[in-house]
N, C-alpha and C positions, 0 to 999 in steps of 0.2 A: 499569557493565558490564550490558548486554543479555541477557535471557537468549531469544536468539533458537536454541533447540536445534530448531526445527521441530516440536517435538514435544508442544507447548504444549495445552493440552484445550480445544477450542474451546467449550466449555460453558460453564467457567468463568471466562472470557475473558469471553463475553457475559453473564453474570452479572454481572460485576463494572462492564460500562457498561448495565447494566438493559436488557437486550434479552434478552426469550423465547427460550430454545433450540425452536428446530424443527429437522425434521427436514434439510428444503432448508436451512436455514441454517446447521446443523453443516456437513453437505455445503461449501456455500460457505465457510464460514470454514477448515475443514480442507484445500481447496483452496488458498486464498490463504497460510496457514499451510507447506504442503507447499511449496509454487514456491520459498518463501525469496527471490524478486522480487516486483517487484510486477507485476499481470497487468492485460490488458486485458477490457475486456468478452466479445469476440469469446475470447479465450483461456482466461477462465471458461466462457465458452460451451462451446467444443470439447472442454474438460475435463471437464463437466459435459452430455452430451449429452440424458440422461434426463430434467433439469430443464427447464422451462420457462424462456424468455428475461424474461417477463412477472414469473417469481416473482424471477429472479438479478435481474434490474432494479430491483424493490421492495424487493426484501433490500437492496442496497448502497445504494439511498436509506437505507433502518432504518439500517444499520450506520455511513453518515454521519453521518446525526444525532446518532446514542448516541458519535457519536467516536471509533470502536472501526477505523475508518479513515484511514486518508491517501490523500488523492484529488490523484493527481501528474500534471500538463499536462508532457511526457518533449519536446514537440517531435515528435512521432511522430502519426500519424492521430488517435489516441484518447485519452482520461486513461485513468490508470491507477491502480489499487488497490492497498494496502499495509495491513497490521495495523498497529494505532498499539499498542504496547507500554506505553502511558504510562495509570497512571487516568483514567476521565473525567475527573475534577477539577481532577487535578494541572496545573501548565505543561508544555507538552510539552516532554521533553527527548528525545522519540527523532528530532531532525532530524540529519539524512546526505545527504552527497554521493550523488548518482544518477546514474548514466553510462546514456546512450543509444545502443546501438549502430546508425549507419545504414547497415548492410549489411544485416544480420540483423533488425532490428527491436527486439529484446529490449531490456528497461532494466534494469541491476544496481544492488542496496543496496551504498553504500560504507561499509559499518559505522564503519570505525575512520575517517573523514572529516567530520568534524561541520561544519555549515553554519559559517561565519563569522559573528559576533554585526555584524548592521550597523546605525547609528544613522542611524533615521528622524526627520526634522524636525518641530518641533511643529505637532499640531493631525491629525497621519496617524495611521492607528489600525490596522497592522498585526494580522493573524488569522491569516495562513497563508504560512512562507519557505521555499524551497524555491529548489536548486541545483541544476541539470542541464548535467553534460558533455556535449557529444556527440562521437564520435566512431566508429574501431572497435574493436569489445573484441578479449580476445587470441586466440578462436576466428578471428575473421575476420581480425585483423591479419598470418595469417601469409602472409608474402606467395610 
């Protein structure tokens, strides 16, 4: 069980994958925290109008490295950003089905959708799996 309530302290979030709390990166992380999707660059951007594109740019490199991210290719223009729920340390178990809506653009967390365990061949050294649906979510599906 996830405890994805949105309401998570982004503070101690970035404490726990050794990454400085600043002020822009509270900022950022409580954005991507609040979406409850994951967002794209351009969509932190317009959220986050007063920051600088230069500092969200560097921040979500920081927040890659420390692993405190999931960096999701949705099939859409851009990758897209997710909180990783999981310790740095630990093996991730926060992987989930991702729908991509292409009307609207938006990509949704399929919480209760866990990737399928698939076996890679020896001598392949998988790092990062990752499922994306696409279609249209149920906002745009109504016809």
């Amino acid at each position: 069980m996830h405890k994805h309530d949105h309401e998570e302290d982004p503070e101690a979030l970035m404490q726990e994958h050794g990454v400085k709390p600043t002020a822009n990166r509270i900022l950022i992380l409580r954005t991507l925290l609040r979406a409850g999707r994951p967002l794209s660059m351009t969509e932190i951007e317009t959220d986050l109008e007063s920051v600088d594109k230069s500092i969200i740019s560097r921040t979500l490199s920081a927040f890659r490295e420390a692993r405190l991210l999931h960096v999701l290719a949705d099939g859409g223009e851009s990758v897209r950003y997710e909180v990783c729920h999981c310790a740095a340390e630990e093996e991730d178990t926060d992987r989930h089905v991702h729908f991509h809506c292409t009307r609207c653009g938006r990509t949704f967390c399929l919480e209760d959708l866990p990737v399928p365990e698939v076996t890679i061949p020896p001598g392949y050294r998988p790092e990062h799996v990752s499922l994306v649906v696409q279609g249209l979510c149920p906002e745009c599906n109504v016809s």
